[in-house]
DRENTORKOL-3810 file (N, C-alpha, C; in nm, 4 decimals):
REM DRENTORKOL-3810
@n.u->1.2136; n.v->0.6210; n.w->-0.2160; ca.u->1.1380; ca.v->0.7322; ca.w->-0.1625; c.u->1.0769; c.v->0.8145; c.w->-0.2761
@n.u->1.1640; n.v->0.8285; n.w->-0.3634; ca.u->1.0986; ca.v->0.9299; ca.w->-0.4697; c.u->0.9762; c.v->0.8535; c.w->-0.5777
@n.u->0.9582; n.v->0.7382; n.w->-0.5193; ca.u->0.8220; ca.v->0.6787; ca.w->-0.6013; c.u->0.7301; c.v->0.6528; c.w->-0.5028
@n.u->0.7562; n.v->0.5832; n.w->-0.3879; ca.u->0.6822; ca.v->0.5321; ca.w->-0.3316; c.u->0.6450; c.v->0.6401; c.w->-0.2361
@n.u->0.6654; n.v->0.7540; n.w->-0.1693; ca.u->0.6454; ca.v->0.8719; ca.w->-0.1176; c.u->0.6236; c.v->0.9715; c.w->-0.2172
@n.u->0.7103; n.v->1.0319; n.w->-0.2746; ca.u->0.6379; ca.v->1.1444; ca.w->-0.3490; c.u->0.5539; c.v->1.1127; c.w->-0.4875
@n.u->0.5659; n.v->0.9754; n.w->-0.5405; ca.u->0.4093; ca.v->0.9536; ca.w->-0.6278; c.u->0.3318; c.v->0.9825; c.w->-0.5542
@n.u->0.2759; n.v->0.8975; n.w->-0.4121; ca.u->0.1744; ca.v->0.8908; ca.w->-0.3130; c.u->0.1100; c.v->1.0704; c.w->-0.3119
@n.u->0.2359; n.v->1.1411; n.w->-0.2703; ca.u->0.2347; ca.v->1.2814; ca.w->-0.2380; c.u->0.1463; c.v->1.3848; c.w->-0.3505
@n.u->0.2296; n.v->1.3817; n.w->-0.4846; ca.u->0.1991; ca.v->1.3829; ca.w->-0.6206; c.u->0.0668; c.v->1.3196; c.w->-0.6461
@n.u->-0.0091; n.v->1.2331; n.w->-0.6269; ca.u->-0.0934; ca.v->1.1981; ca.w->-0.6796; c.u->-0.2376; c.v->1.2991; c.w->-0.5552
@n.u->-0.2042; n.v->1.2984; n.w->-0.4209; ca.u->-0.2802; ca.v->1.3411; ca.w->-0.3476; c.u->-0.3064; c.v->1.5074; c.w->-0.3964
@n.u->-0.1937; n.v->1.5337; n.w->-0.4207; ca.u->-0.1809; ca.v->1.6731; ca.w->-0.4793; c.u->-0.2579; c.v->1.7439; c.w->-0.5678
@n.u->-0.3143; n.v->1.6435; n.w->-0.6741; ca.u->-0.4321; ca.v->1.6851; ca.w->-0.7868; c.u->-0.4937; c.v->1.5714; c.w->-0.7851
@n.u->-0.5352; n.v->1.5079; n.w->-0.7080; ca.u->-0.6626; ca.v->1.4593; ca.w->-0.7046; c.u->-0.7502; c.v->1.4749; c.w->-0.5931
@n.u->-0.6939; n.v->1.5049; n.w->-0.4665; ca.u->-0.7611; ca.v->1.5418; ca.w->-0.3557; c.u->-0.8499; c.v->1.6366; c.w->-0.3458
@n.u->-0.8028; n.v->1.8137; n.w->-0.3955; ca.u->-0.9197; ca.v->1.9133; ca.w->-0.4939; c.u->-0.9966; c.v->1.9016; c.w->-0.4734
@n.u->-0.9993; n.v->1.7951; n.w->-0.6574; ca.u->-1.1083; ca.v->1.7547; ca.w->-0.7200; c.u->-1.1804; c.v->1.6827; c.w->-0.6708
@n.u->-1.1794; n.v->1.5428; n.w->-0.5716; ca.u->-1.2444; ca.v->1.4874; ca.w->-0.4934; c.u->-1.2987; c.v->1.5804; c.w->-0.3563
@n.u->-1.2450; n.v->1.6812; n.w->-0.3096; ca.u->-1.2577; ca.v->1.7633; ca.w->-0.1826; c.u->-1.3959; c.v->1.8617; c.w->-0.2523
@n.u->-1.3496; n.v->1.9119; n.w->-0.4057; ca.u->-1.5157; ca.v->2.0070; ca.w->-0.4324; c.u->-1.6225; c.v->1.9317; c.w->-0.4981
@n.u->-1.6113; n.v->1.8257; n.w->-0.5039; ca.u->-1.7159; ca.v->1.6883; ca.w->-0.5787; c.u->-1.7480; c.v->1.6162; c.w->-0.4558
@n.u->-1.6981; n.v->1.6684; n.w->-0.3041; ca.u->-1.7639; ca.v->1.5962; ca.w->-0.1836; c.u->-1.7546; c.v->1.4480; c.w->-0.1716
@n.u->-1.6731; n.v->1.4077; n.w->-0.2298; ca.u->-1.6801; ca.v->1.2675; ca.w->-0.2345; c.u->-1.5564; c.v->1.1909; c.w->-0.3142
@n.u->-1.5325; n.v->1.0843; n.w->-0.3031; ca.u->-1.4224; ca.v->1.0045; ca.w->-0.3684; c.u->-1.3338; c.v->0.9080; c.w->-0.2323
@n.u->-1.2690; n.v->0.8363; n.w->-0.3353; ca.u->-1.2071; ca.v->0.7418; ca.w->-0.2228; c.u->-1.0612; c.v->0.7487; c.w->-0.3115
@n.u->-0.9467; n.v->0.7423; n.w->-0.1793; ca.u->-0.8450; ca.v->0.7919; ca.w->-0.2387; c.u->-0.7507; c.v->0.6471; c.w->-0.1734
@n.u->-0.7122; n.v->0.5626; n.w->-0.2724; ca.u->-0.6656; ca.v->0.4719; ca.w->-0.2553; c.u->-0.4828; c.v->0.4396; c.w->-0.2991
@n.u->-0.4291; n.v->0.4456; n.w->-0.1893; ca.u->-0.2415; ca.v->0.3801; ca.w->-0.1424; c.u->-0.2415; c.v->0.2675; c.w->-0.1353
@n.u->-0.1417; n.v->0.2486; n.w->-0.2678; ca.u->-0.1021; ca.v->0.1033; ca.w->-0.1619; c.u->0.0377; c.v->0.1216; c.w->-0.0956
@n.u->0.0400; n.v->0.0228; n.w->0.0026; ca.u->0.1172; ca.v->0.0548; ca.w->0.1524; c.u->0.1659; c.v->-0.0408; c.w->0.1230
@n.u->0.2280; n.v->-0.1254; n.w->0.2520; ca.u->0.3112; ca.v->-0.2412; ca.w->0.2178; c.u->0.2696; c.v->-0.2977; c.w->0.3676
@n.u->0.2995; n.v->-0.4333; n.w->0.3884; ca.u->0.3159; ca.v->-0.5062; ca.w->0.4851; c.u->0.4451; c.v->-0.4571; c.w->0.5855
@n.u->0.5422; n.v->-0.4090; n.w->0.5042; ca.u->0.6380; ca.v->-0.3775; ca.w->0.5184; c.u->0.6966; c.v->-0.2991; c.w->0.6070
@n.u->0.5822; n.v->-0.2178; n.w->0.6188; ca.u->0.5860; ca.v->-0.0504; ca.w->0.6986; c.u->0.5355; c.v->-0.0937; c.w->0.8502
@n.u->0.4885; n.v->-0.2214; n.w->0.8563; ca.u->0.5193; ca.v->-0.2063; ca.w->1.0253; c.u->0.5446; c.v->-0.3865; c.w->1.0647
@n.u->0.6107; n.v->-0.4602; n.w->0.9660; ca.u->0.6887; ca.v->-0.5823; ca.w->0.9366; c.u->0.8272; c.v->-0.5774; c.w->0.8896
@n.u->0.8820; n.v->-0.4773; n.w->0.8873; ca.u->0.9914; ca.v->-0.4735; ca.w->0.7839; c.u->1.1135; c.v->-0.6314; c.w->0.8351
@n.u->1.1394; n.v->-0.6071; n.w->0.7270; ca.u->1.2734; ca.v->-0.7493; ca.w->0.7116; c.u->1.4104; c.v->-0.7073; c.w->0.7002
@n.u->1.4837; n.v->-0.7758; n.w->0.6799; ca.u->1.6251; ca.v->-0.7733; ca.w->0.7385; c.u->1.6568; c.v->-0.7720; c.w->0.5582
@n.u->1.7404; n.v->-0.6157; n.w->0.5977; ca.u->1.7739; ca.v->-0.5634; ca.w->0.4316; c.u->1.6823; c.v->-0.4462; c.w->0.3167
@n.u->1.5380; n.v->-0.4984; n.w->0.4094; ca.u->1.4695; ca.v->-0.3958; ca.w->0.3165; c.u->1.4622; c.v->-0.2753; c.w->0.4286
@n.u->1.6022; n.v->-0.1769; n.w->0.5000; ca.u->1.5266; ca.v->-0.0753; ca.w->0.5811; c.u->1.4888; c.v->0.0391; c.w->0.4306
@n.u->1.5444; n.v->0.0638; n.w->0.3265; ca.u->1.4818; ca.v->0.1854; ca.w->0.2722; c.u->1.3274; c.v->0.1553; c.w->0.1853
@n.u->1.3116; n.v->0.0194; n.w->0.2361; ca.u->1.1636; ca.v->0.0120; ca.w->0.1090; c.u->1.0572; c.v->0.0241; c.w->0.2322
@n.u->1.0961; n.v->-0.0366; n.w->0.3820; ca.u->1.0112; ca.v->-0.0422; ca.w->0.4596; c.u->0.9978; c.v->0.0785; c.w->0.5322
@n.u->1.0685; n.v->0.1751; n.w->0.5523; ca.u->1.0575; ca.v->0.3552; ca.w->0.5622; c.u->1.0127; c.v->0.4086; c.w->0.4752
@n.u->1.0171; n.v->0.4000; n.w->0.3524; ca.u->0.9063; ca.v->0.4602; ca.w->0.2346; c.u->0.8071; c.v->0.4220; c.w->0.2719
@n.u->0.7691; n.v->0.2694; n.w->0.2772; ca.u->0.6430; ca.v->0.2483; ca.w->0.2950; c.u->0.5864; c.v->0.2879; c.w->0.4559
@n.u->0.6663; n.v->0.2724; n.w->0.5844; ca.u->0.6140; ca.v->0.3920; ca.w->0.6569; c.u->0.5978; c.v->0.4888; c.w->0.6214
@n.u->0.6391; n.v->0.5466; n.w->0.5438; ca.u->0.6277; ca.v->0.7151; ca.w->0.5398; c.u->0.4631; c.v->0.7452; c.w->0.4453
@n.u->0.4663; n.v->0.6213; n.w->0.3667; ca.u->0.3622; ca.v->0.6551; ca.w->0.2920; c.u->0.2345; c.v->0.5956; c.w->0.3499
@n.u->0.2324; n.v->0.4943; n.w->0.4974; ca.u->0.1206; ca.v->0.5248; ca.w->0.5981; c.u->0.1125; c.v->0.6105; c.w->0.6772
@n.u->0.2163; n.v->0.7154; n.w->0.6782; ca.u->0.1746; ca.v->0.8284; ca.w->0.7688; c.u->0.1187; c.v->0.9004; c.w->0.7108
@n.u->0.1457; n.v->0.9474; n.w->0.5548; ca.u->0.0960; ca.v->1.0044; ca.w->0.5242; c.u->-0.0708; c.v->0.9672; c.w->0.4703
@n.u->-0.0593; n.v->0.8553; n.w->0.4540; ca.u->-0.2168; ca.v->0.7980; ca.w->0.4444; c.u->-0.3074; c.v->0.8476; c.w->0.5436
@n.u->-0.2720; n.v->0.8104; n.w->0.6827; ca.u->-0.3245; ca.v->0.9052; ca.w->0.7716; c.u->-0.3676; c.v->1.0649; c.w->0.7833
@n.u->-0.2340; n.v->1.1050; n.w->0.7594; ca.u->-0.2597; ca.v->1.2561; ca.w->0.7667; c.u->-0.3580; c.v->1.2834; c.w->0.6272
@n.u->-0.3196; n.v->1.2435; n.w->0.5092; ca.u->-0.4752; ca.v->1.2817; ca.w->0.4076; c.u->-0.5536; c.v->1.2444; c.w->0.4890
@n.u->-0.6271; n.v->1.1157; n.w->0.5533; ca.u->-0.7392; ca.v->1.0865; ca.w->0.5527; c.u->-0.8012; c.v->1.2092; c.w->0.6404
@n.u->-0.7250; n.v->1.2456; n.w->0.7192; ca.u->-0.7650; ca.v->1.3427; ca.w->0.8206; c.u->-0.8111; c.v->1.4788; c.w->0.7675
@n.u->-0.7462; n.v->1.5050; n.w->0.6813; ca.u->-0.7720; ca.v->1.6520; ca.w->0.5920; c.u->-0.8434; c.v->1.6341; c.w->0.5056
@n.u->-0.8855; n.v->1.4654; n.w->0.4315; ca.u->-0.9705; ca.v->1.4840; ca.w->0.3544; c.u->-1.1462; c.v->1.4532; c.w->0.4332
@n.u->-1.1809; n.v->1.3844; n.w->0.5415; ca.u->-1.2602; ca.v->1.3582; ca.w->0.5927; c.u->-1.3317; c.v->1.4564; c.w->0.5514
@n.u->-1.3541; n.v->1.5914; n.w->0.6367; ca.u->-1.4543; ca.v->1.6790; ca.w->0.6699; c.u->-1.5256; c.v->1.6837; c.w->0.4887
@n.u->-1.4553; n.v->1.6809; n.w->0.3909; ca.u->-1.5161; ca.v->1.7306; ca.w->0.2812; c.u->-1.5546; c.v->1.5889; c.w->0.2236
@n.u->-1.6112; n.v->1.4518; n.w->0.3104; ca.u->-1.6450; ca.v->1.3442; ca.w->0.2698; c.u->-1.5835; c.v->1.2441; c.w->0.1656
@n.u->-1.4483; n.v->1.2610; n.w->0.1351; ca.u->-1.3442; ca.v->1.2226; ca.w->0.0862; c.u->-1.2738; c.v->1.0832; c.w->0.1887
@n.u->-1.2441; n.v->0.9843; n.w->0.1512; ca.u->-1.1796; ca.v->0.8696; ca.w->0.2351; c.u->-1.0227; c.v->0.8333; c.w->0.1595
@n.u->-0.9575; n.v->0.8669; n.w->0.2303; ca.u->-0.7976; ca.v->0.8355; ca.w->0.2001; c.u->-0.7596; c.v->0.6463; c.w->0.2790
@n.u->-0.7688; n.v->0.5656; n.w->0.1984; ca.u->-0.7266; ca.v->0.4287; ca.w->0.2780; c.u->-0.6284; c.v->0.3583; c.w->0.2211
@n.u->-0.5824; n.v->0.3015; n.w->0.2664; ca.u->-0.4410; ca.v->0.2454; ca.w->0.1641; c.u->-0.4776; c.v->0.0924; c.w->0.1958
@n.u->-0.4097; n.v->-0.0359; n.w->0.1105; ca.u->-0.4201; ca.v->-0.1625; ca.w->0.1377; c.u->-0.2511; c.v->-0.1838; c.w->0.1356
@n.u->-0.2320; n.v->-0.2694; n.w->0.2098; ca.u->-0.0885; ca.v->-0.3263; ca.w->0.2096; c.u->-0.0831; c.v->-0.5158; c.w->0.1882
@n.u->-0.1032; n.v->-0.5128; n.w->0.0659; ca.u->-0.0637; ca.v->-0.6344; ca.w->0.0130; c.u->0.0639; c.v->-0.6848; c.w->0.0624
@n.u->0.0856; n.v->-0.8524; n.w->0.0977; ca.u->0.2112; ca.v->-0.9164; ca.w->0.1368; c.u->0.2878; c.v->-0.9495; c.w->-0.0652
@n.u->0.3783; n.v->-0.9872; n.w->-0.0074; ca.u->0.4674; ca.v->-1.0236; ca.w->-0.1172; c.u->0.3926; c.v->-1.0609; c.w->-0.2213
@n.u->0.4510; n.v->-0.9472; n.w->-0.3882; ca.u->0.4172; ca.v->-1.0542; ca.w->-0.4744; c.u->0.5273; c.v->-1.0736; c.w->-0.5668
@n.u->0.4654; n.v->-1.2212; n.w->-0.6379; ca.u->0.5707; ca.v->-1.2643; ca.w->-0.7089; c.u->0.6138; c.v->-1.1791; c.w->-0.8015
@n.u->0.7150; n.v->-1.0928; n.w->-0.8407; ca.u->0.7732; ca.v->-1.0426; ca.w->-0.9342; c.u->0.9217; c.v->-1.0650; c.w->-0.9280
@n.u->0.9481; n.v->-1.0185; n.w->-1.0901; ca.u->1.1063; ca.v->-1.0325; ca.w->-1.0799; c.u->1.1953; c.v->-1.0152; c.w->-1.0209
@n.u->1.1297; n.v->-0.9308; n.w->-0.9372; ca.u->1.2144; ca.v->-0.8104; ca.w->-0.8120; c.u->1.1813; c.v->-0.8804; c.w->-0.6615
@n.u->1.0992; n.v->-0.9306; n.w->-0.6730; ca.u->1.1193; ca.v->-0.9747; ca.w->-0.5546; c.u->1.2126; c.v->-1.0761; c.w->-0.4543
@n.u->1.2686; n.v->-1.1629; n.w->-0.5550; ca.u->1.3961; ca.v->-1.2438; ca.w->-0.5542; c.u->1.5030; c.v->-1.1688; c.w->-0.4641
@n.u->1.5048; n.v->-1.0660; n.w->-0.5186; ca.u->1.6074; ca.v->-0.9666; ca.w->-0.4885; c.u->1.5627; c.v->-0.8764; c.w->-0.3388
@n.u->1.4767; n.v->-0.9135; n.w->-0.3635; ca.u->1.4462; ca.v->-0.7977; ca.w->-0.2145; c.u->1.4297; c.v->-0.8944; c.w->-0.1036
@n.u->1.3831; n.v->-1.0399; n.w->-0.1447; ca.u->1.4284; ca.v->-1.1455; ca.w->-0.0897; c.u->1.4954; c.v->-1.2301; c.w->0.0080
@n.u->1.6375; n.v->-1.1721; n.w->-0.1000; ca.u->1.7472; ca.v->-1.2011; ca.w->-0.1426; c.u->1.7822; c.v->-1.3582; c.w->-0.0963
@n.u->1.7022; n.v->-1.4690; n.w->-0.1527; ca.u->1.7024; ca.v->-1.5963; ca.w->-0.2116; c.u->1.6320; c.v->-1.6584; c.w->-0.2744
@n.u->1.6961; n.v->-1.6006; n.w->-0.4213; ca.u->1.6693; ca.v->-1.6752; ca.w->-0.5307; c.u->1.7029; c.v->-1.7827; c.w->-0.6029
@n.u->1.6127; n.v->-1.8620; n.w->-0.6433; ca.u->1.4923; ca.v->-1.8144; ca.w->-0.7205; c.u->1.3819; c.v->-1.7929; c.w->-0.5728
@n.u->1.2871; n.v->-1.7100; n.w->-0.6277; ca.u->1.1514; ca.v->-1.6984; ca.w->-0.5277; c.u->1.0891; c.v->-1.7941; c.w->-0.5822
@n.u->1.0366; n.v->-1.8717; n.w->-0.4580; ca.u->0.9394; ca.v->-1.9660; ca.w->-0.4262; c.u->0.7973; c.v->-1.9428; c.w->-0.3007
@n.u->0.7084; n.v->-1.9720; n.w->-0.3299; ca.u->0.6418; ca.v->-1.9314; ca.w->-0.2495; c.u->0.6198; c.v->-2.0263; c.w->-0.0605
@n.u->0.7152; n.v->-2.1572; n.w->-0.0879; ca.u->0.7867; ca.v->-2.2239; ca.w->-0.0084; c.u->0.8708; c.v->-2.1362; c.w->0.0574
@n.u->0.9701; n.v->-2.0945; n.w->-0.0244; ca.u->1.1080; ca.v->-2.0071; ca.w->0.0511; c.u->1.0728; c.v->-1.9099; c.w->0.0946
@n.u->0.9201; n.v->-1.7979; n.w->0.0208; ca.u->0.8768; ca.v->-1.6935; ca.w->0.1322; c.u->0.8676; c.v->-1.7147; c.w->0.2328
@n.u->0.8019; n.v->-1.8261; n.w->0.2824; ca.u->0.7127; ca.v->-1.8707; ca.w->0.3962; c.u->0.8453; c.v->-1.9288; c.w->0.5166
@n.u->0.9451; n.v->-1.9385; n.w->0.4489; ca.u->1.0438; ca.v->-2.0486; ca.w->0.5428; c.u->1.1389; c.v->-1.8578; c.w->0.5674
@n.u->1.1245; n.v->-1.8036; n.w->0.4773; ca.u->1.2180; ca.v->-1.6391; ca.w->0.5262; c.u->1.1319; c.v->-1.5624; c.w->0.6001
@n.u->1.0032; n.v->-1.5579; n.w->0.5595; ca.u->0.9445; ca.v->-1.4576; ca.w->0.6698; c.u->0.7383; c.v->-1.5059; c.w->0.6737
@n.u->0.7835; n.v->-1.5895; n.w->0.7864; ca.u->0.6669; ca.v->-1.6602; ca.w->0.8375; c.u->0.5362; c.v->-1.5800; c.w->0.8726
@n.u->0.5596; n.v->-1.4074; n.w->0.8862; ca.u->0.4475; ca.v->-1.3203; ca.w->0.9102; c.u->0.3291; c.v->-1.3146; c.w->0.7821
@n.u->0.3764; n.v->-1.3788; n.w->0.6685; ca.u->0.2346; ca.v->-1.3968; ca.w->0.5760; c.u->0.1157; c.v->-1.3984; c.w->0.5935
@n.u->0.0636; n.v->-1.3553; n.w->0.6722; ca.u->-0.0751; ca.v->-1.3977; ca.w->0.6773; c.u->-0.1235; c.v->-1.5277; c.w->0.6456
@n.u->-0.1275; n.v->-1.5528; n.w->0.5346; ca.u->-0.2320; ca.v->-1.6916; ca.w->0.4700; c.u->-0.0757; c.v->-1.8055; c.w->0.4821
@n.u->0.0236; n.v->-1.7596; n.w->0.4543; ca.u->0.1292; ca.v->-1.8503; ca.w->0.4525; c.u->0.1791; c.v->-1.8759; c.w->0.3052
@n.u->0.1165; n.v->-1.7768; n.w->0.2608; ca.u->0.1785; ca.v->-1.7564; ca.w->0.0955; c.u->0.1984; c.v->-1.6283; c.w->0.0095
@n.u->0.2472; n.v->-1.5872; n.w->-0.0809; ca.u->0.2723; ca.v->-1.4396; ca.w->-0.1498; c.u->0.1371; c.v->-1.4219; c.w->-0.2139
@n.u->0.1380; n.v->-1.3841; n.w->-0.3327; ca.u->0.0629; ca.v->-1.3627; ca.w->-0.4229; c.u->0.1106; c.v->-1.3276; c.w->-0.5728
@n.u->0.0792; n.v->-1.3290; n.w->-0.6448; ca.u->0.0671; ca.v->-1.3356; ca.w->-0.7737; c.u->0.0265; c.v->-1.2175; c.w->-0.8533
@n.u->0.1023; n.v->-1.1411; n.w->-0.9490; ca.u->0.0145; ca.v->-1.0287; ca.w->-1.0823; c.u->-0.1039; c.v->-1.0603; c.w->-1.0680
@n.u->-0.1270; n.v->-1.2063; n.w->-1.1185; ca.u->-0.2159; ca.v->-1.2090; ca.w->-1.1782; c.u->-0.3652; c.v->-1.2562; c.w->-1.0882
@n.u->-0.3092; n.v->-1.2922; n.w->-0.9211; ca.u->-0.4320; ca.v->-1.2904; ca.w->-0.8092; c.u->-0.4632; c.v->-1.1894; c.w->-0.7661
@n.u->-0.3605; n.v->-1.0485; n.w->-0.7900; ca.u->-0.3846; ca.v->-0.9467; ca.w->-0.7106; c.u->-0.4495; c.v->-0.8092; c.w->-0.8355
@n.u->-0.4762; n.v->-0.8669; n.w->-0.9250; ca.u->-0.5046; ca.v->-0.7362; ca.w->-1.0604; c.u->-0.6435; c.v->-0.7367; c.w->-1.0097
@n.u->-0.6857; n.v->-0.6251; n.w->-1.0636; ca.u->-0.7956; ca.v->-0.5744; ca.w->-1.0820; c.u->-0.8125; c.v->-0.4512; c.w->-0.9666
@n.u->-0.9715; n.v->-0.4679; n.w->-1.0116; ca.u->-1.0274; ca.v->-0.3504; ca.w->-0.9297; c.u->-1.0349; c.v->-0.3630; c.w->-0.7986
@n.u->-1.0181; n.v->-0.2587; n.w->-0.6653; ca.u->-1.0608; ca.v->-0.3311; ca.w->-0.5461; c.u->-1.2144; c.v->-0.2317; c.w->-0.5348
@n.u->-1.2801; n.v->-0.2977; n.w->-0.4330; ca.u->-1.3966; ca.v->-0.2310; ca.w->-0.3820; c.u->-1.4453; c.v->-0.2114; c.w->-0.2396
@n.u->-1.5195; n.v->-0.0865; n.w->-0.2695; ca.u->-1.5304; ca.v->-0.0616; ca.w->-0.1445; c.u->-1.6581; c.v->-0.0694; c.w->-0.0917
@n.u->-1.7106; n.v->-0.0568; n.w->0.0466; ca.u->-1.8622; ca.v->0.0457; ca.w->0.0108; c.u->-1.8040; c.v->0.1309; c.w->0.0573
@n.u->-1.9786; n.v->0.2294; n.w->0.0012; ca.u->-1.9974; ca.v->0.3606; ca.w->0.0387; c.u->-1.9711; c.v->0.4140; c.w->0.1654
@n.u->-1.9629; n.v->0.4735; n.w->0.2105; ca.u->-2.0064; ca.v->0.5817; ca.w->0.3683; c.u->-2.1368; c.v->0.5191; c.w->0.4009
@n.u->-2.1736; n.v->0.5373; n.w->0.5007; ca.u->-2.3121; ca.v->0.5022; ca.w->0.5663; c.u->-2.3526; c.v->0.6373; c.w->0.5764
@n.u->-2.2773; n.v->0.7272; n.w->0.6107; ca.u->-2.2974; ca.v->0.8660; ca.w->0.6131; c.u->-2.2343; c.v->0.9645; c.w->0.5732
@n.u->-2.3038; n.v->1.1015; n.w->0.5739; ca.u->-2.2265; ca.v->1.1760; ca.w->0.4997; c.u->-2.2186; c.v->1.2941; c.w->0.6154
@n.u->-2.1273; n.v->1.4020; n.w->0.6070; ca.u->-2.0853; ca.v->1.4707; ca.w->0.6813; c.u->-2.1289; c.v->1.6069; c.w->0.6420
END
């Protein structure tokens, strides 16, 4: 909770402002699959990560009027060290994801190094 909620919180905190008197900005969470998939063992990662789509919501709502967009993406599993463990059957394979929790989307995790970079958006079509 204290990263995955109050970073989220913390970060909305001084950057929202500055995006709210510059009329513009996109204010990007990441969420989890988690928060409305959760699995057997992860209840405190998948309540953070609810908590941090509710609150995705509630910014987007307060930031709207001043043309500000609060959206979060919720990436499925990626391979990290930690994920074994949150898992919990290791080693992680992207086989053994798929055979523990079949809701994958594509039917596979992802990778550091498929999921780096920048994401993009467009613009507004309109402005308020």
């Amino acid at each position: 909770m204290a990263v995955n909620v109050k970073g989220v919180w913390l970060g909305a905190k001084y950057a929202l402002p500055v995006m709210k008197r510059q009329r513009r900005g996109v204010f990007l969470i990441t969420a989890s699959t988690a928060a409305t998939r959760p699995r057997r063992g992860g209840q405190t990662y998948a309540a953070s990560k609810g908590a941090v789509v509710t609150l995705t919501k509630s910014l987007a709502l307060e930031a709207a009027p001043h043309g500000v967009r609060v959206v979060a993406i919720a990436p499925v599993a990626t391979e990290t060290p930690m994920l074994a463990t949150f898992m919990a059957k290791p080693p992680w394979t992207p086989r053994a994801g798929v055979a523990i929790s079949p809701p994958f989307p594509s039917g596979a995790s992802t990778s550091p190094k498929t999921s780096r970079g920048p994401r993009s958006f467009s613009p507004p079509t309109t402005r308020r």
